[in-house]
C-alpha positions in Angstrom: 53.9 43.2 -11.3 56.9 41.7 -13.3 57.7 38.1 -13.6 61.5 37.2 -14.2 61.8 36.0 -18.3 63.2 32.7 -17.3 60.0 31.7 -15.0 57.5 33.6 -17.8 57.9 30.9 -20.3 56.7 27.8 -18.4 54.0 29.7 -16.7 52.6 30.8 -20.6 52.7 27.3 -21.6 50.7 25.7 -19.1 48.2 28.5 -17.8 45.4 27.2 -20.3 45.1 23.9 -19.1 44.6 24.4 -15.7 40.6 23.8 -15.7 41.1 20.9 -17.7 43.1 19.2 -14.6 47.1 19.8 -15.9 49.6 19.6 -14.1 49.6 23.0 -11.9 52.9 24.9 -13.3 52.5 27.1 -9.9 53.4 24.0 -7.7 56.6 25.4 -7.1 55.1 28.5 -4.9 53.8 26.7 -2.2 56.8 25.9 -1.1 56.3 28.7 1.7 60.1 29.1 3.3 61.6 27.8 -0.2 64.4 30.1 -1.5 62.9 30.3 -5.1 59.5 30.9 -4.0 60.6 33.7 -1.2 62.8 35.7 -4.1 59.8 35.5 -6.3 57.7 36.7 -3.1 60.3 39.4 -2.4 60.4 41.0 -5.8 56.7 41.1 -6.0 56.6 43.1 -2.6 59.2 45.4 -4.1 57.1 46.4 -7.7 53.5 46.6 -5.2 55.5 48.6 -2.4 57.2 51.0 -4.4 54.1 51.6 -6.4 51.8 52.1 -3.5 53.9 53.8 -0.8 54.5 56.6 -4.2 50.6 57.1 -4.3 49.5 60.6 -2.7 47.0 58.7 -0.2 49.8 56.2 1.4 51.9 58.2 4.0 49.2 60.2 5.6 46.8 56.8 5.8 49.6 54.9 7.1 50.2 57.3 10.2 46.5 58.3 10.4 46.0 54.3 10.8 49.2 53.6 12.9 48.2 56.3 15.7 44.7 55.0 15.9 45.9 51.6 16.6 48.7 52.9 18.9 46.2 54.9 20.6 46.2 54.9 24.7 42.6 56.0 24.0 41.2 52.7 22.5 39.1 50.6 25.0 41.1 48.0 27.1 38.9 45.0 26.8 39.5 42.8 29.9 38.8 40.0 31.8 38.1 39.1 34.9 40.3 36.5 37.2 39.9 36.4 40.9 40.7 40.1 42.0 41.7 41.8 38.8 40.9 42.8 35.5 43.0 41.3 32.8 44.1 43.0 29.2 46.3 42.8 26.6 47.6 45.4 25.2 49.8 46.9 22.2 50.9 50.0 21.2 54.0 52.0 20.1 56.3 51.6 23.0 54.9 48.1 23.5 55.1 46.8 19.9 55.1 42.6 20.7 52.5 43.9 23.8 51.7 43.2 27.4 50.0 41.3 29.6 48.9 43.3 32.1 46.2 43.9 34.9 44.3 46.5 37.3 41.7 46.0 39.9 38.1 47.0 38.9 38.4 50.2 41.0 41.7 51.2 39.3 40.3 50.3 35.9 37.4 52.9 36.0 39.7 55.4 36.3 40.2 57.1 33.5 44.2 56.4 33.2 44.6 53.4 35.4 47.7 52.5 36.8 48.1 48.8 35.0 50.3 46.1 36.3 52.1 44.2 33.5 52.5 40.5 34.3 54.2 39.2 31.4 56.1 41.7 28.8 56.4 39.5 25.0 58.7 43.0 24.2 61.7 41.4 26.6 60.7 38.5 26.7 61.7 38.3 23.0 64.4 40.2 23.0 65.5 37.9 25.8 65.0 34.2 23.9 66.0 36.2 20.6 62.4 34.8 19.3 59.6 36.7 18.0 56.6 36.2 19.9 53.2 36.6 18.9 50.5 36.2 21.6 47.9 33.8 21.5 46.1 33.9 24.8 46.3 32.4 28.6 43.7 29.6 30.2 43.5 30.6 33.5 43.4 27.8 36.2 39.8 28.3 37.8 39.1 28.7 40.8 42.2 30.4 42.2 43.6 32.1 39.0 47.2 31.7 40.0 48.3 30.1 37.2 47.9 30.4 33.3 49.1 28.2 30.3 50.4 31.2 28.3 50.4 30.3 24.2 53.1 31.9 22.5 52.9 32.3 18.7 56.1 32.5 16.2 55.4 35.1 13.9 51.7 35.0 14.0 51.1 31.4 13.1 48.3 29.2 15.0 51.1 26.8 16.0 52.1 28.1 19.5 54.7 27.1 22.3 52.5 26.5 25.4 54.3 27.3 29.0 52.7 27.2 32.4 53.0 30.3 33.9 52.8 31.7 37.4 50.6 34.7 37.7 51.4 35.7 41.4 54.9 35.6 41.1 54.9 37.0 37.6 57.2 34.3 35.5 57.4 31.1 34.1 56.8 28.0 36.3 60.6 25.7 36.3 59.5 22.3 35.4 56.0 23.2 34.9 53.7 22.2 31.5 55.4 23.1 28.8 54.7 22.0 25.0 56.3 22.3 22.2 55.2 24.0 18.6 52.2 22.5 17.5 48.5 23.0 17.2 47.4 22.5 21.1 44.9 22.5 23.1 45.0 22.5 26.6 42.3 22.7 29.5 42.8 22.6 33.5 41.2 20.0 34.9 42.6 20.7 38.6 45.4 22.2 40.1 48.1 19.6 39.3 46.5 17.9 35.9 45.7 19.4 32.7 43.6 17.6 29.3 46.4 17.8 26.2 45.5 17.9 22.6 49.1 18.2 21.0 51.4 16.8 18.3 52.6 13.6 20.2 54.6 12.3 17.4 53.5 9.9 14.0 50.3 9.5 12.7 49.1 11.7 16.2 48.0 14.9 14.0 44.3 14.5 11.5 44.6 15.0 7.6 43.7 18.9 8.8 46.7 19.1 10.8 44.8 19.2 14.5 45.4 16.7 17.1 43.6 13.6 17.3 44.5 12.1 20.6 43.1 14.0 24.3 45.6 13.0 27.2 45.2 13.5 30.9 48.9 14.6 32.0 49.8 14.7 35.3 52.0 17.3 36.9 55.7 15.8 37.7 55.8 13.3 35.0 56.8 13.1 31.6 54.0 14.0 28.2 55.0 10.4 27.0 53.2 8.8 30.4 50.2 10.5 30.3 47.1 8.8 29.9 45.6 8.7 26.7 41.8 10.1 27.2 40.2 9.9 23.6 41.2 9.5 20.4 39.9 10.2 17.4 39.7 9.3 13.2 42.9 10.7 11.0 39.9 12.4 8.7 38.4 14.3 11.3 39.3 17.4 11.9 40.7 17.0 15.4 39.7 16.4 19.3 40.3 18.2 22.0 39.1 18.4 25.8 37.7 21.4 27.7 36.4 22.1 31.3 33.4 23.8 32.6 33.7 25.2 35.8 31.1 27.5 37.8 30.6 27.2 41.8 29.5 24.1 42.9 29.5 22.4 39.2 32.5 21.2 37.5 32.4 19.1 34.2 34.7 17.6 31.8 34.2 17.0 28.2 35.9 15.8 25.4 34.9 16.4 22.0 35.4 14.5 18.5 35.4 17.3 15.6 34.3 15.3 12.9 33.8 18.1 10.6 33.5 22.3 10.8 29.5 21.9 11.2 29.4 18.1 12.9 31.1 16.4 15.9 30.8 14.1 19.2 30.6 15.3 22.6 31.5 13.0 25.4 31.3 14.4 29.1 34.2 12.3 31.2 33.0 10.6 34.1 35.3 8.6 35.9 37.9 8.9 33.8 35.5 7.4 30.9 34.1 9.6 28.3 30.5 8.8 27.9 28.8 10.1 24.2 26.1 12.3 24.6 22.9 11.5 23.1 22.2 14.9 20.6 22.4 15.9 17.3 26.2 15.6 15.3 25.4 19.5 13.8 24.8 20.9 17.1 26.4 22.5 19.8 26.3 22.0 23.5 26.9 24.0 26.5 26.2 24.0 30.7 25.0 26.1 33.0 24.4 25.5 36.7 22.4 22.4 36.6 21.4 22.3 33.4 22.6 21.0 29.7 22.1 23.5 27.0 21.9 22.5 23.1 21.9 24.6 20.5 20.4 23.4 17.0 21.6 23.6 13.6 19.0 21.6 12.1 15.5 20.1 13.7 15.5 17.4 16.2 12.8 14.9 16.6 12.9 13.4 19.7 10.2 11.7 21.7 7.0 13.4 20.5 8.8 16.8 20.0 10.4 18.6 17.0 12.9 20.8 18.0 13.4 23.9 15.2 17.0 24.7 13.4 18.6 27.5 15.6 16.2 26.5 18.4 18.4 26.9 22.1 17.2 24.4 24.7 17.8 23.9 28.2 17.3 20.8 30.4 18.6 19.7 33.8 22.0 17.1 33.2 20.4 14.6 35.4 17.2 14.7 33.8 18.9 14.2 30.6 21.4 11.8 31.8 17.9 9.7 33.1 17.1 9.3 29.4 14.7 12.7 29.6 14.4 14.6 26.3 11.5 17.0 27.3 13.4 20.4 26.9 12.9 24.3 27.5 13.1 26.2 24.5 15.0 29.2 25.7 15.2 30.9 22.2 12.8 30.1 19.3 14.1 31.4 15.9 12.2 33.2 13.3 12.3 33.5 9.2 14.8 37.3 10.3 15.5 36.4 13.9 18.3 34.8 14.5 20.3 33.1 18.2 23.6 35.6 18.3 25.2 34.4 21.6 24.4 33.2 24.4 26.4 33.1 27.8 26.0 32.1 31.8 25.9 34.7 35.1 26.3 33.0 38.5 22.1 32.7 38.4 21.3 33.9 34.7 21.6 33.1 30.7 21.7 36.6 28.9 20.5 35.3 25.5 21.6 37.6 22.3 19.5 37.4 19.4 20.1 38.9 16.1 16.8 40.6 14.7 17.2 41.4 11.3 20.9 42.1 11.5 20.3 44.2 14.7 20.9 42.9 18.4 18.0 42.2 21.2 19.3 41.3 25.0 16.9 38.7 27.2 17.4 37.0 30.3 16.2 34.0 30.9 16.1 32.5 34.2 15.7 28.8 35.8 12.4 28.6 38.2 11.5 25.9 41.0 9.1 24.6 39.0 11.4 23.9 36.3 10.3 27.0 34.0 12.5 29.5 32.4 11.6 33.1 32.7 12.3 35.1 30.1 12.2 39.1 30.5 14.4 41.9 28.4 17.8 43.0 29.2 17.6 47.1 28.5 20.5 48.0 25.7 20.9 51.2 22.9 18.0 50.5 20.1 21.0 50.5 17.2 23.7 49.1 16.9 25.6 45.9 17.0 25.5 44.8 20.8 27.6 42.2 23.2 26.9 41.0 26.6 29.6 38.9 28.1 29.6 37.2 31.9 32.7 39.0 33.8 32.8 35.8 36.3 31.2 32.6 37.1 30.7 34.0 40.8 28.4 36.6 40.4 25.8 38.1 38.3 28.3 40.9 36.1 28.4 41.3 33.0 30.3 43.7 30.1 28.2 45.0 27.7 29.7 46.1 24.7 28.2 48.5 21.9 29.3 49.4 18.7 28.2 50.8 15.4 29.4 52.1 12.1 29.6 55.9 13.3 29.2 56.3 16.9 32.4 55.3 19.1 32.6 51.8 20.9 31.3 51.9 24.6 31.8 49.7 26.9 29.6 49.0 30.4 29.5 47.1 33.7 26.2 45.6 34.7 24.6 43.0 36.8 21.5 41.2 35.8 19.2 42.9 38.2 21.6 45.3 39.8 21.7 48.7 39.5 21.8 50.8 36.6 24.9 49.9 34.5 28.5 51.4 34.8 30.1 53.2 31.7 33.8 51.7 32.2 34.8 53.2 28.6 34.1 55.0 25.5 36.5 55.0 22.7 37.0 58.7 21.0 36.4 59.4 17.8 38.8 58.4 15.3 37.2 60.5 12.2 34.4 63.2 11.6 31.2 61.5 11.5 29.6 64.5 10.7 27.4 64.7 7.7 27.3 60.9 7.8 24.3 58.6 7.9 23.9 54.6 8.2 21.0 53.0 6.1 20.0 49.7 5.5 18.6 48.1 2.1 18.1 45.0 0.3 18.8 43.8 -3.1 16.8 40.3 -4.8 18.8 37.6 -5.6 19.0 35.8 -8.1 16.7 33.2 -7.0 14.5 36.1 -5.6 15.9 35.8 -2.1 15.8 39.5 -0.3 19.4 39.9 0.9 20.6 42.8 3.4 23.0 45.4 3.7 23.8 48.2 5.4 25.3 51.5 3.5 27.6 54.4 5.3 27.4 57.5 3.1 27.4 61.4 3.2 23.8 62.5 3.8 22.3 63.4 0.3 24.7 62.2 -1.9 23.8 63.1 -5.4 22.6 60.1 -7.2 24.7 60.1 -10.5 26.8 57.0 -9.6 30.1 58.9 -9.0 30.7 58.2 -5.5 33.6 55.8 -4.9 32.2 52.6 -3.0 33.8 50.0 -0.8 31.2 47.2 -0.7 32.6 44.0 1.9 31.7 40.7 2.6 32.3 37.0 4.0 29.4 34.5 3.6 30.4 31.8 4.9 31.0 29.2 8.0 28.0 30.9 9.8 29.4 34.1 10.9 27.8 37.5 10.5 28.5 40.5 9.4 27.3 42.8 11.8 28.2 47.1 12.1 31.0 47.8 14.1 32.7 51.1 14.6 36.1 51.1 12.7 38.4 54.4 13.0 40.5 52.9 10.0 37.7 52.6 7.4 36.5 55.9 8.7 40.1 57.9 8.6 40.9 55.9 5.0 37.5 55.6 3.3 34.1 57.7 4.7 36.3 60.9 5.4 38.0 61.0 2.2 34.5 61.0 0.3 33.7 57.3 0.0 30.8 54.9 0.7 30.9 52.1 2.3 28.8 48.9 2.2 28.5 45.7 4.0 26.8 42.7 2.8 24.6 40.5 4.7 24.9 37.6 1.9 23.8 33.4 2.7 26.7 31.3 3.8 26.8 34.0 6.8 25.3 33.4 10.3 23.0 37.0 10.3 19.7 34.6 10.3 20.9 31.3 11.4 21.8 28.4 10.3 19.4 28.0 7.3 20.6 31.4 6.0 24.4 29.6 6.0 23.0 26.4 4.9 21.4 27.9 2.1 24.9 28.7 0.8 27.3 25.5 1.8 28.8 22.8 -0.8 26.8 22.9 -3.9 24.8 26.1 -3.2 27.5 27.8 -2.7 26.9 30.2 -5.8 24.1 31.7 -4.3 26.5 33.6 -1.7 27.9 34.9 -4.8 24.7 35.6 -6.1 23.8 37.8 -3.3 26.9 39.3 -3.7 26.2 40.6 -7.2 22.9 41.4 -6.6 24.0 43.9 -3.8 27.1 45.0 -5.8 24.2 45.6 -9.3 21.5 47.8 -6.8 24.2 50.0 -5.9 24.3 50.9 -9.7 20.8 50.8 -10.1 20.1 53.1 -7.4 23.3 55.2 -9.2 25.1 55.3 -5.3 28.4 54.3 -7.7 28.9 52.9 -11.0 31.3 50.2 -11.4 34.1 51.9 -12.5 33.9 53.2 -9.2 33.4 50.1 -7.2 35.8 48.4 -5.1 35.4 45.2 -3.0 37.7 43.6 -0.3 37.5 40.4 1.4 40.1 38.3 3.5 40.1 34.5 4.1 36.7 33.4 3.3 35.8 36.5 2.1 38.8 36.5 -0.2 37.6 33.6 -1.8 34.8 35.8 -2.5 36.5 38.5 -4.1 38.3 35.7 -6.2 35.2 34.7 -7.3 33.8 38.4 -8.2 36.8 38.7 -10.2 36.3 35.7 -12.5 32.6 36.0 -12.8 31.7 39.3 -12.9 34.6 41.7 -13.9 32.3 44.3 -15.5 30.8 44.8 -12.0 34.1 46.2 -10.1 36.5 48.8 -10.5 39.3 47.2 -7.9 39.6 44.4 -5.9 41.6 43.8 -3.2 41.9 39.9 -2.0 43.4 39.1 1.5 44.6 35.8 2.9 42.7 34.4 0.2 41.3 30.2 0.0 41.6 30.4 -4.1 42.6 27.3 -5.4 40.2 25.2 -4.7 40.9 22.0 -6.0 43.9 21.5 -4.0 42.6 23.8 -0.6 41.6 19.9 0.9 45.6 19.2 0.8 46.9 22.4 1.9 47.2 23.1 5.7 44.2 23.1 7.4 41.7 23.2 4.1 40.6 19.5 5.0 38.5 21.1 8.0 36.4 22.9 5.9 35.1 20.0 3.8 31.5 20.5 5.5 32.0 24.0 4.1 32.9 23.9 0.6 32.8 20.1 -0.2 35.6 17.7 -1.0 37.4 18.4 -4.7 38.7 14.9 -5.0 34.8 13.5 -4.9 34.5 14.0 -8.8 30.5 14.4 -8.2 31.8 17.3 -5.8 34.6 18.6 -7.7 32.1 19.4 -10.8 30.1 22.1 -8.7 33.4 23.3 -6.8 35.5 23.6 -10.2 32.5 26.2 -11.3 33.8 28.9 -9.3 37.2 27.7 -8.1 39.1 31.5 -9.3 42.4 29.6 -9.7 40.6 27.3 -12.3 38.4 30.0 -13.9 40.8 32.8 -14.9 41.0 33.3 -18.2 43.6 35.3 -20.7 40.7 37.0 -22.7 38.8 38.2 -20.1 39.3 41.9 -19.4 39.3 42.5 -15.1 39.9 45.0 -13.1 43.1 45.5 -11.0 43.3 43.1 -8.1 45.5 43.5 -5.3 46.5 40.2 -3.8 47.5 40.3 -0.5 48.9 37.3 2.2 51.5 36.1 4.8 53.6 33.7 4.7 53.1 33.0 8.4 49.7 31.9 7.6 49.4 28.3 8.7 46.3 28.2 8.1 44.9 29.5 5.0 47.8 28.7 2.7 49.6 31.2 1.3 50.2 29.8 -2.1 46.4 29.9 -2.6 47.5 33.8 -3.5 50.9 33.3 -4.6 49.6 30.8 -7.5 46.8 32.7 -8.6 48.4 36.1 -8.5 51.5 33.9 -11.2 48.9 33.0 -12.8 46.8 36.2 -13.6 49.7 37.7 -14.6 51.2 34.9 -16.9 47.7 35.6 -18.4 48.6 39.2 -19.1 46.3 41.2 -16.3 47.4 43.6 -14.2 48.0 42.8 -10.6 49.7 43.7 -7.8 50.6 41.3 -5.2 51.8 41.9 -1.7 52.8 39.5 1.4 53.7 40.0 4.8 56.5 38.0 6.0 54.9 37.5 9.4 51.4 38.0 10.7 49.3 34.4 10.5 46.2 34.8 9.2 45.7 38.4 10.0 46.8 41.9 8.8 49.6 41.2 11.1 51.3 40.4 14.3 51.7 44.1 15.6 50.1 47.4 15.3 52.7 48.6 12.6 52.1 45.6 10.2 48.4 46.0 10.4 48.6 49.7 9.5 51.1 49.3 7.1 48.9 45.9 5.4 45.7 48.7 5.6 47.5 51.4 3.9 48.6 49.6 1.0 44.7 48.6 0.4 42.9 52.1 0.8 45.8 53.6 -1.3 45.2 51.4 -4.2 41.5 51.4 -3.6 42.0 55.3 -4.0 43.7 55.0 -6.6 41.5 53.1 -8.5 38.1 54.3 -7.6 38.1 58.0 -7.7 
């Protein structure tokens, strides 16, 4: 990558000072539609494109990828309102997509004869806009109308229209909101709860909304009633509706932070605060009140366990009762996945040492749960999602690394389940096995992974290696079939490796606690500890070891860089958080406070500034090649957390290449051909530099 002369001398002169608090001489880049930075953005896209797209791996990855994510064969996930099956769907004739729908009887047949409902193709053509899709709530219980969320570019801002799903078009006169960060939730047929933009000082220092509004339909946004409204340093408030036969609720909730907020159920128009934990979560089913834990509770004589899910009957609790069921009890490897409501059932998911286990548990007379096993596949990562509140379906999903996705139709107690769909497969499996290991920490921890690698691989550390990861905001990292890692990476002769590092979710909330604020360095530990057995057990050496990241996980990879550049051979760093002394100040960085910490606390800012990559890179260090890699639709993850740093490696004399998608948000892309095209540029440099 080649900097203009002109810009080259400022960007020398300043570049040292950064971890001593200068003045940042990148400012200037995050200036996301400013003409300077988009030319510097342009001609960086030029040097990475024509380098990549000229490798021998690019064109035959790019279509390999683009016809497995066109394909008519991949599995149409739906659902379910009132009589029909709901999907969206992309592909190469329908590049914006369709929203489109079958009945259950058409959708088991193995080319069903879809309806489309809306088509964001002509309907962007026709408004001369380019929508992205972001989703419908469906007004329950009659489904004939739908606030459709419209996207431009790919951003989480969306245009929010009421939308008519009998006669197929948008309501005249109906709700309608402008750009902004919404929220929206039915509450009946002719009023819905509001979380917009609704003018100054309305949004939170995160950019969400802070005020919840009842708006009625027929009158103007300005009249409606203000609901809730919340601090300008929390992260937003928004409203949503629960709604099964014969129980309906409303709730508002605070978000004080990502890990902390209040939940208020609405009664009478009046949202009363509901008496549990800030750190956890709540849910309803039927009758009953269901909390899951973060951290223990002592209430009354009881001491409720971190990742603990209890149950207890709303009026009960409402009474002033706090003697729960404990409907999932975690272990030191056993870990709450999900959780979800049938018309008479919970189907509780738990994560067993990164590997799923289905239970139902049931409500008695006498106030007992019972609990009994839900029969799934012994491998493999595993999903069980209601189909409707009015009866006891459910899809069950199943994935793993190698085997195709399938996808089922049960019913708690019913008959055996339906096979609905299976995707093909995308790449030859054969010759392939999954295993699963563990590296030691640094602080002796015993940290997972799971490895994807030609049976009997000779053990002389030649074998090029992806190894991926996230850590962080308690999601994990579970196996998942993926046709494009398989066509780019396992059939052309590499490994692959995905970490089960702290700051994730794979054993609850202790295993992400371990790794918030200032433990954050021992997700990076793990990191390096899985990245160093590889060697040691000579799978690859790190010459030819690659790791790739996005979002979180690109902070990651930023980190990797600057700590351990001996480790890697490449690095590829995607929608990257980076610069984290100013990520609090940049679109929504202040929400993630509870995450990382808060860089303007100086007591804060001295554990952050340790592995902040924009603040650590140094001129006589000796990395690897990085491939930097954004949008500048992003609204939420800032794109000049990568523009900066990537100015700044190379005012520093490394070599990167940096590369960003016009469009997209805070994804590969906003259609099929951008997400191949984003894909193809990172296996063909990975290639490059791994083999």
């Amino acid at each position: 990558m080649r900097t203009p002369a002109f810009l080259l001398v400022g960007l020398l002169s300043a570049r040292l000072s950064l971890a001593q608090g200068a003045a940042d001489p990148n400012l200037w880049l995050e200036d996301v539609d400013g003409a300077r930075a988009l030319d510097w953005v342009r001609g960086q896209n030029a040097i990475a494109q024509r380098e990549l797209e000229a490798s021998p791996d690019f064109k035959a990855i790019h279509e390999r990828l683009l016809a497995i994510y066109d394909s008519k064969e991949r599995i149409p996930y739906v659902a379910k309102h009132g009589d029909h099956y709901y999907n969206f769907w992309q592909d190469a004739q329908h590049v914006r997509g369709i929203w489109r729908r079958a009945t259950p009887a058409e959708y088991r047949k193995g080319d069903p004869a879809w309806e489309t409902v809306l088509d964001l193709d002509a309907l962007a053509a026709q408004e001369k806009e380019n929508w992205v899709w972001k989703g419908a709530e469906v007004r329950y219980p009659d489904y004939t109308r739908a606030i459709v969320n419209l996207s431009r570019g790919g951003g989480d801002a969306v245009v929010a229209r009421e939308f008519d799903m009998e006669a197929k078009a948008f309501v005249r006169d109906g709700f309608a909101l402008a750009e902004a960060k919404s929220s929206v939730a039915w509450r009946d047929r002719d009023s819905i709860y509001v979380s917009t933009d609704f003018g100054p000082d309305t949004l939170t220092s995160s950019g969400y909304p802070r005020i919840v509004k009842l708006w009625l339909r027929g009158t103007e946004l300005d009249k409606a009633a203000a609901v809730y409204e919340c601090q300008k340093a929390d992260v937003g408030s928004q409203a949503f509706v629960s709604d099964e036969p014969g129980f309906h609720r409303e709730f508002v909730v605070r978000e004080i932070t990502t890990f902390t907020s209040e939940n208020f159920l609405v009664d009478g128009g009046r949202p009363v605060r509901l008496d549990v934990p800030a750190d956890a979560s709540i849910g309803t089913f039927r009758d009953q009140l269901t909390v899951k834990l973060r951290t223990d509770w002592a209430v009354g004589a009881m001491t409720y366990p971190s990742g603990a899910l209890l149950a207890i009957p709303w009026d009960k609790f409402l009474a002033g009762g706090r003697d729960f069921a404990v409907l999932f009890h975690p272990g030191p490897r056993v870990a709450l996945a999900e959780y979800g409501g049938t018309r008479h059932h919970l189907i509780v998911n738990e994560l067993d040492n990164v590997r799923n286990r289905l239970y139902v548990q049931t409500p008695q007379p006498d106030g007992t749960w019972e609990r009994v096993p839900l029969p799934a596949p012994e491998f493999g990562t595993i999903s069980a999602v209601p189909a409707e509140p009015e009866s006891d379906d459910y899809f069950l999903s199943v994935t793993d690394f190698l085997t195709p996705s399938s996808y089922y139709l049960g019913a708690v107690g019913g008959p055996e389940r339906i096979l609905l769909k299976q995707l093909p497969s995308f790449f030859s499996a054969e010759g392939l096995e999954v295993s699963q290991h563990e590296a030691v920490s640094k602080d002796g921890t015993r940290v997972p992974y799971f490895q994807v690698a030609r049976r009997g691989i000779p053990a002389d550390g030649s074998a090029p290696t992806l190894l991926e990861g996230y850590g962080g905001f308690e999601i994990p990292m579970t196996p998942r079939y993926s046709g494009g890692t398989g066509a780019s990476w396992l059939e052309r002769g590499g490994v692959y490796v995905l970490a089960n590092i702290r700051g994730g979710g794979e054993f609850g909330p202790a295993w992400h606690q371990a790794a918030v604020k200032g433990n954050r360095q021992r997700a990076y530990d793990d990191f390096i500890a899985i990245a160093e057995d590889l060697v040691s057990r000579r799978v690859t050496a790190p010459r030819h070891l690659g790791i790739m990241g996005g979002s979180n996980g690109g902070l990651l990879m930023g980190v990797m860089l600057t700590q351990r550049p001996d480790l890697f051979g490449a690095v590829v760093c995607q929608v990257p958080l980076l610069d984290m002394r100013r990520y609090s100040h940049l679109l929504a960085g202040a929400s993630w406070m509870g995450e990382y910490g808060n860089p303007d606390v100086p007591e804060e800012w001295a554990y952050i500034s340790r592995y902040s990559p924009y603040q650590n890179a140094r001129e006589d260090a000796k990395y690897p090649r990085v491939l930097i890699m954004t949008s500048t639709r992003d609204d939420r993850v800032h794109p000049g957390h990568a523009r900066k740093f990537a100015a700044e490696l190379e005012a520093q004399h490394h070599d990167v290449l940096y590369y960003e998608n016009i469009e997209g948000g805070h994804s590969a892309g906003a259609n099929n051909k951008e997400r191949a095209y984003f894909f193809a540029l990172s296996y063909a440099f990975l290639l490059k530099q791994l083999r």
